[in-house]
C-alpha positions in Angstrom: 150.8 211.2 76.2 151.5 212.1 79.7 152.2 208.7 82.0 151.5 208.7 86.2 153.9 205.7 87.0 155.4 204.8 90.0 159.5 204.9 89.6 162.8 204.3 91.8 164.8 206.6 91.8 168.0 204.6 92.9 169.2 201.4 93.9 167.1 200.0 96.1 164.9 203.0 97.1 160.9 203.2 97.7 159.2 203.8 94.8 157.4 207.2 94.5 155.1 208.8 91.8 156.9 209.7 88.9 155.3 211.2 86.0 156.8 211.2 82.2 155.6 211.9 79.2 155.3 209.2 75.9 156.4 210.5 72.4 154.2 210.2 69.2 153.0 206.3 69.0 155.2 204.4 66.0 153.3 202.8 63.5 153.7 199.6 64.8 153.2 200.3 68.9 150.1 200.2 70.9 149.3 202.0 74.1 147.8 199.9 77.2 145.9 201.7 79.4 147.0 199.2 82.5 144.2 197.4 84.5 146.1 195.1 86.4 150.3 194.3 87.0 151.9 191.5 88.4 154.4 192.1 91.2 157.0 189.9 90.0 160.9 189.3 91.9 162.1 190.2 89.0 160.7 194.1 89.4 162.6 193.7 92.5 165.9 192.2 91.2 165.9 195.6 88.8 164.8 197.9 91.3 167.6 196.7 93.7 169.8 196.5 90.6 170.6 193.3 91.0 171.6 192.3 87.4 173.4 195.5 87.0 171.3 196.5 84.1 169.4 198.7 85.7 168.3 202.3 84.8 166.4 205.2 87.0 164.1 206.5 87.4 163.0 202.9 87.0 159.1 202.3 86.4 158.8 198.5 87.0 156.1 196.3 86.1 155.9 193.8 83.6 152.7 191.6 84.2 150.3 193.6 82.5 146.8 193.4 81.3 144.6 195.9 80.2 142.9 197.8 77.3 143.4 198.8 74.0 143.6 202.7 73.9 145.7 203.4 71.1 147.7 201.8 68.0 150.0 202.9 64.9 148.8 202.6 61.5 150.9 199.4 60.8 149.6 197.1 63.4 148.0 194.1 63.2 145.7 191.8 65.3 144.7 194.0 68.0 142.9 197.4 67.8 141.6 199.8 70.4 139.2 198.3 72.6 140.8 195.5 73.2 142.2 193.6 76.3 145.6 192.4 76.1 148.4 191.5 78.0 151.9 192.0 78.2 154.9 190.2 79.7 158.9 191.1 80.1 159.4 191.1 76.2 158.1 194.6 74.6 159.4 193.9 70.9 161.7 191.9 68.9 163.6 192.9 65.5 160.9 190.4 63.8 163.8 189.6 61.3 166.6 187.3 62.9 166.5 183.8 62.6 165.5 183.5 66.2 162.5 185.9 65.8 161.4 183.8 61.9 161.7 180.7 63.3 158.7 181.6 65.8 161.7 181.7 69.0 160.9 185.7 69.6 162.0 185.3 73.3 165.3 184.1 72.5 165.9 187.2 70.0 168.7 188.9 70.8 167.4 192.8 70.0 164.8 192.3 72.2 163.3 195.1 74.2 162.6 194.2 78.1 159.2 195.6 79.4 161.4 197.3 82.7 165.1 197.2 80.9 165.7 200.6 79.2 162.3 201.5 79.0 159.1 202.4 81.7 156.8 199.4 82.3 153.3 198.7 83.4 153.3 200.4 87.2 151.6 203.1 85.6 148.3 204.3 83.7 149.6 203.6 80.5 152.7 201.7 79.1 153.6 201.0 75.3 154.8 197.5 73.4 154.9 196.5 69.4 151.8 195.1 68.5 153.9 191.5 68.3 154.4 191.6 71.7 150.9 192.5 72.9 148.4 189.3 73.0 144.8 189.3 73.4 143.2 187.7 76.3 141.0 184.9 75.3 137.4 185.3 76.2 136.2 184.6 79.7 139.4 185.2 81.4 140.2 186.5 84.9 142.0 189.9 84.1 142.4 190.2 87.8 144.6 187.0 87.6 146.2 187.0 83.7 149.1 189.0 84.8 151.4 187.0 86.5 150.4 184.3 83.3 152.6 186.8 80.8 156.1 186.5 83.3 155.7 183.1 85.8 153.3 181.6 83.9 154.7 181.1 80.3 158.3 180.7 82.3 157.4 177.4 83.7 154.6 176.2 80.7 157.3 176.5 78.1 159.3 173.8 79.5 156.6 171.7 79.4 156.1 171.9 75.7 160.3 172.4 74.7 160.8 169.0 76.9 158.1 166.8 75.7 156.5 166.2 78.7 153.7 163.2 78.1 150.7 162.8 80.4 151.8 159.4 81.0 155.1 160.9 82.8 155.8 161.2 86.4 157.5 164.6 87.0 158.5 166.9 89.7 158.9 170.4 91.1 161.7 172.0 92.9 160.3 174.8 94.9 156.5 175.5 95.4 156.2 179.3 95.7 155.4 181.8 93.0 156.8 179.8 90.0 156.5 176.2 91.1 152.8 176.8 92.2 151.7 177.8 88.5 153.9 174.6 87.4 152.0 172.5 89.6 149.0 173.5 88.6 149.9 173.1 85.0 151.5 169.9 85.6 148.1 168.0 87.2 146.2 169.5 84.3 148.5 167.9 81.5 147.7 164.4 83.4 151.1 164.2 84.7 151.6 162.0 88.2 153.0 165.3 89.6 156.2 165.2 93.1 156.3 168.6 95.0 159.9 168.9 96.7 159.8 170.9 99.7 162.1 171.8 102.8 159.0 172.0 104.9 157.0 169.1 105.2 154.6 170.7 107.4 153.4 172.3 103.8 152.4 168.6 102.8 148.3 168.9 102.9 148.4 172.3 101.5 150.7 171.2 98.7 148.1 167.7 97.7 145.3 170.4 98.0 147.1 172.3 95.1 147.2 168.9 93.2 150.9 167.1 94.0 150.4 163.5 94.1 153.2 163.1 96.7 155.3 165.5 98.7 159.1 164.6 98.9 160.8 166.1 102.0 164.1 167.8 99.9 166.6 167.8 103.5 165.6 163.7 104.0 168.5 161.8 102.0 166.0 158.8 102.6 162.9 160.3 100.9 165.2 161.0 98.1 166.2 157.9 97.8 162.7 156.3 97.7 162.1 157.5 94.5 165.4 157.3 92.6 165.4 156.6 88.8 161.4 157.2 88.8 160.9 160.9 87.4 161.0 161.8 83.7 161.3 165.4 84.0 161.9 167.6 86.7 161.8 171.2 87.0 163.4 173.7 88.8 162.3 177.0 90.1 164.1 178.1 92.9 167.7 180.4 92.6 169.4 178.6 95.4 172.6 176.4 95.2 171.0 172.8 95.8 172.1 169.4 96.0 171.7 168.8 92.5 173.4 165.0 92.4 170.2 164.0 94.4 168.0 165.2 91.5 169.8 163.7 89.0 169.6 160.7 90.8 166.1 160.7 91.4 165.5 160.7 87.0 164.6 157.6 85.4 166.6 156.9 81.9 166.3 159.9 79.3 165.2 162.0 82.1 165.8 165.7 82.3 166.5 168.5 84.7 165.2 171.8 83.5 166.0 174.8 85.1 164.1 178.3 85.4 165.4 179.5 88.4 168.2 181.7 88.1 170.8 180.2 90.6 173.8 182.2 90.6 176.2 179.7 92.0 177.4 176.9 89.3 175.3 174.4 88.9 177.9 171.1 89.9 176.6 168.2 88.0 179.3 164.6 87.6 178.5 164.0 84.0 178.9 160.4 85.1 175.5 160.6 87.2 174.2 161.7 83.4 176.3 159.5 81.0 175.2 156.2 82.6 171.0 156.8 82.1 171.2 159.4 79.1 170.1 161.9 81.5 170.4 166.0 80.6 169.9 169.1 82.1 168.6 172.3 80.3 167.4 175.9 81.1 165.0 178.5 79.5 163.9 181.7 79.5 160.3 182.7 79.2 158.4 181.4 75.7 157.4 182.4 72.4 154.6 184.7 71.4 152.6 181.7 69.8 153.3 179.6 73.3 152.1 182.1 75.5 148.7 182.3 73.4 148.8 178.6 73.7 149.2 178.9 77.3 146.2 181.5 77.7 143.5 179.3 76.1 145.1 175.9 77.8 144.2 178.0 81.2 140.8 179.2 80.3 139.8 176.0 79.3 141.0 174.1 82.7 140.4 177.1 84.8 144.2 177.7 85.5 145.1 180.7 87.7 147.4 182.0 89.5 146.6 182.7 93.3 147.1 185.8 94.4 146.5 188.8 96.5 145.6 191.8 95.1 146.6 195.1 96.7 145.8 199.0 95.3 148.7 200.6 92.6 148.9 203.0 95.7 149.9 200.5 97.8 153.2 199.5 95.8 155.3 199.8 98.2 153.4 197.4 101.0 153.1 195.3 98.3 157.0 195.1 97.3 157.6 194.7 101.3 155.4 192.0 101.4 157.1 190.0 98.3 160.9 191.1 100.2 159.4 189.7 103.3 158.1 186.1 101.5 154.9 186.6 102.8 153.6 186.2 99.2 151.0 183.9 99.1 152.0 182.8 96.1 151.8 185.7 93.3 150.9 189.4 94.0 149.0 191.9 91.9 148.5 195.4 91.6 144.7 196.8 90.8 145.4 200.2 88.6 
């Protein structure tokens, strides 16, 4: 099959059409033709090369819902015709212990959707049948994709932590991530704390359902609710006070960690050791999860917000996400 895709061609470059050409399907892949894609900053932390795993051309994309148009003879679940969605994972080995214990994410064979491979800016793009979910009925496709990468990333910690309904939590950065946690927070009947740097964003972020807005820079605001937070989460990459946050837990609280902050994170296990506190990390979730996820959305009309711009327009759209004029998730119409 012959693939129109949008690549980079180097570090860093604009991307430009780019055209490449699929081998025979494997029993167990499907073909997608591609509806929709998330812009995600992880498209541009590999088209920048950022990780240093990067390989061009590059075709990024990894947010992707569409249809159905063709599978090998050993899958199961999904046939042609249907829509489906796919995230950063393409396949797993399906044998490890990681993979049998219903962990896929955490496999370490996995294949990344943009790592090694072409992804989902494109016509078509290929995944085992594992790793390709169907979209509950009634679902936005126009909105699903970013549900696949940003999505599950902040829902699984929800689940892994054993969050309650009864718990008062908090968010550490309300953009692109932390919006979706927010939103899935205030569902789960959590008394939800948005942490932000600006507290001119304080009506827009009770309008996205926070229950109270913590100014991040204001040691005194931080103090005022020390020891009351069971579970906090983290989505920003930035090198932060983190003492303050540990502070801010109640007993058996936990600090949870999605954002990929380069510096060490520098934690005095005292300020853990005395209330039994811990901090933890993950990566995205399991194939079961991120079903779960789907059909918690549909049912309490979870999305995304975004802003939708043409496949054409890649490049204005990957401008505006450098830029941080996102507002908060972009996607690309195929």
């Amino acid at each position: 099959m012959k693939v129109n895709a949008y690549a980079a061609s180097e570090a860093g470059s604009e991307l430009q059409k780019f055209q490449y050409d699929l081998p025979e399907i494997g029993n167990e892949q499907i073909d997608i033709k591609v509806h929709y894609c998330g812009l995600c900053h992880s498209d541009l932390s590999m088209i920048n090369n950022d990780w240093g795993n990067s390989q061009y051309p590059l075709v990024p994309g990894h947010e992707i819902v569409g249809e159905v148009v063709a599978v090998g003879s050993e899958v199961k679940g999904v046939q042609v015709g249907d829509r489906v969605g796919m995230g950063w994972y393409s396949a797993s080995c399906m044998h490890c212990n990681q993979c049998m214990d219903g962990k896929q994410h955490l496999c370490s064979d996995s294949e990344a959707t943009i790592v090694g491979r072409h992804g989902g800016f494109a016509d078509y793009v290929r995944g085992h049948w594992s790793w390709v979910t169907k979209l509950p009925e009634g679902i936005d496709m126009s909105k699903a994709g970013p549900l696949f990468c940003g999505g599950i990333t902040v829902f699984s910690p929800i689940v892994i932590s054993g969050v309650q309904p009864t718990d008062k939590v908090g968010i550490i950065g309300i953009g692109g991530l932390g919006h979706m946690a927010l939103k899935f927070l205030k569902a789960w009947g959590c008394e939800v704390t948005a942490f932000t740097s600006n507290k001119s964003k304080t009506d827009a972020l009770k309008a996205m359902g926070a229950h109270q807005v913590v100014d991040s820079t204001d040691s005194e605001d931080l103090e005022r609710i020390a020891g009351t937070l069971d579970f906090i989460l983290n989505t920003t990459n930035v090198k932060l006070d983190w003492t303050s946050y540990i502070t801010a837990l109640a007993p058996q609280g936990k600090l949870h960690t999605v954002g990929a902050v380069l510096d060490p994170m520098e934690i005095p296990a005292f300020s853990m050791i005395a209330g039994e506190k811990s901090v933890g990390g993950s990566p995205l979730g399991s194939i079961a999860l991120t079903r779960k996820m789907l059909e918690f959305c549909v049912r309490h009309d979870i999305y995304p917000t975004v802003e939708v711009f043409d496949m054409a327009d890649v490049n204005k759209a990957l401008k505006h996400l450098h830029d941080g004029k996102a507002r908060f998730r972009v996607v690309l119409k195929a």
